[in-house]
C-alpha positions in Angstrom: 36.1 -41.7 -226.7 35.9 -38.6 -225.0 35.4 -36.6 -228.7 32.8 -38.9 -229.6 30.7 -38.3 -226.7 31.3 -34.6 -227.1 30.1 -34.5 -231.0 27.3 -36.2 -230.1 26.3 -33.3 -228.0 26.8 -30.9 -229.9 25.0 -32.1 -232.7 22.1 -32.9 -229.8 22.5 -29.1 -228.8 22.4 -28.3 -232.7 19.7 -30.3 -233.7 17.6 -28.6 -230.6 18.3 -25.5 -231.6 17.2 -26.0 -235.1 13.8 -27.2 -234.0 13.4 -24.3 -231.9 13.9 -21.5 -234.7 11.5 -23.3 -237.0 7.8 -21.7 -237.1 4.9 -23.3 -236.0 2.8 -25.6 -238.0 0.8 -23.5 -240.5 -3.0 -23.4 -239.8 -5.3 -24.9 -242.5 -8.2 -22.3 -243.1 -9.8 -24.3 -245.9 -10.0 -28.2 -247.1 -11.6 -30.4 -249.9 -11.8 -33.7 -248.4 -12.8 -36.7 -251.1 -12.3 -40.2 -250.1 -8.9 -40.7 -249.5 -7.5 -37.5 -250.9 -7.7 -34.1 -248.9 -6.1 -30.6 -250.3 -5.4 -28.4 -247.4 -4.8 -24.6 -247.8 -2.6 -23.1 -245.1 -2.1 -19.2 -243.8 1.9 -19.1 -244.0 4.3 -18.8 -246.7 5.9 -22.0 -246.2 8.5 -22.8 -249.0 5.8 -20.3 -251.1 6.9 -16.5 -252.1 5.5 -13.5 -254.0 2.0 -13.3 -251.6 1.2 -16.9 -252.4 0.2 -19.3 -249.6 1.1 -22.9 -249.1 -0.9 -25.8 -250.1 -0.9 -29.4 -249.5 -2.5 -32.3 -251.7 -2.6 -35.8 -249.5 -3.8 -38.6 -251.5 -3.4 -42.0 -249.6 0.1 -41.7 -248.4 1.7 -39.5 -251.1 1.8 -35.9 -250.1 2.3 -33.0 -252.5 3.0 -29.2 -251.7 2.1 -26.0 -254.1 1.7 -22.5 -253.3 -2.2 -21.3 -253.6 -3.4 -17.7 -254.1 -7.4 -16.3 -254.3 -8.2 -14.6 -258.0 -10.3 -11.9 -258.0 -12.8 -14.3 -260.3 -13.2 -16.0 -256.9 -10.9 -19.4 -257.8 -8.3 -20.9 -255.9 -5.2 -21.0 -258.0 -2.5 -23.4 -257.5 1.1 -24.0 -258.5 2.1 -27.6 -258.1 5.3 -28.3 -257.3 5.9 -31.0 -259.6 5.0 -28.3 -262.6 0.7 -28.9 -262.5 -1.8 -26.1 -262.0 -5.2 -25.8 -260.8 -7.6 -23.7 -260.3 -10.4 -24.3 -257.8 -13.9 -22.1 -257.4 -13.5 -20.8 -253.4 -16.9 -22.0 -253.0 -15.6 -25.9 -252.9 -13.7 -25.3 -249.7 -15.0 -25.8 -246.5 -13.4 -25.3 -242.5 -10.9 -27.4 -241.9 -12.4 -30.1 -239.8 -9.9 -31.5 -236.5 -7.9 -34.5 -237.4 
């Protein structure tokens, strides 16, 4: 029983750890909020590479995740990651308003 008590710890002490070394929550800096859907834009990478930020599409209880990037045209493109693309004129975000 000893063993057990021990592996639990160390997966406690592991789990911890893990938590610890992860980065803070990523700020939203812009949001389009429509009923019940809301796509946030963030200021980190997240799971995003290549310069492109991370975005997140809530509708209802379903969450999807895509990596965003400003054009030069002045549109808010995004890579979805279940293969969609959009792209959104900057001028349709707004400050993210508290939760």
């Amino acid at each position: 029983m000893g063993g057990y008590a021990l592996g639990r710890e160390v997966i406690r002490a592991a789990t911890l750890a893990l938590l610890l070394a992860l980065p803070a929550q990523a700020a939203v800096v812009a949001e389009i909020v429509v009923d019940d859907e809301r796509l946030e834009l963030h200021d980190e990478a997240g799971p995003c590479q290549r310069g492109a930020l991370w975005a997140v599409l809530y509708k209802g209880r379903e969450r999807l995740s895509g990596c965003w990037t400003l054009r030069p045209d002045g549109r808010v493109t995004i890579a979805w990651f279940d293969g969609g693309c959009w792209a959104v004129p900057a001028s349709a975000f707004k400050e993210p308003r508290p939760l």
